[in-house]
C-alpha positions, 0 to 999 in steps of 0.5 A: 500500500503507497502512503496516498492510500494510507492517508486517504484511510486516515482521512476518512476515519477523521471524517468519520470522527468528525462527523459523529462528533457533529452529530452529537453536539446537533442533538444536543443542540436539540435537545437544548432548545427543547428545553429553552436553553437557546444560547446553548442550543445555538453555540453547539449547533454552532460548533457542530455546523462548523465541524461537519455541516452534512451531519448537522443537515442529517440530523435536522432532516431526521429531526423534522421529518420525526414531528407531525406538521403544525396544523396551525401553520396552516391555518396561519397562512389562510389568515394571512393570505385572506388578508394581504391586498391583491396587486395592482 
């Protein structure tokens, strides 16, 4: 094995390190926010974006994907609608 393959093998293993280190603070950050601690929601969210964005998005998507829709989002948007002004 030449040494560019030794340390593309190192390089994922980091990545990989990286990765679920990010993950880790995302659900955290999560959990943090859940519980209305928002500073330290952001500062871990924070620091996980910038350790490893794709698995911050992971755990978003997965995140949001688990939680029902707000019915009231809806509802929000119809109000709202009926009350903006047609253009001219």
């Amino acid at each position: 094995m030449n040494d560019t393959q030794q340390n593309d093998g190192v390089g994922d293993s980091q990545s990989d390190d990286a990765a679920s280190r990010a993950r880790t603070m995302a659900e955290q950050g999560l959990h943090e926010q859940a519980r209305g601690n928002i500073e330290e929601a952001d500062r871990l969210l924070s620091q996980a974006l910038a350790l490893h964005p794709g698995a911050v998005d992971a755990v978003l998507q997965q995140h949001d994907a688990g939680r029902a829709p707000d019915a009231r989002d809806q509802a929000t948007s119809n109000r709202d609608v009926e009350r903006t002004p047609p253009r001219p």
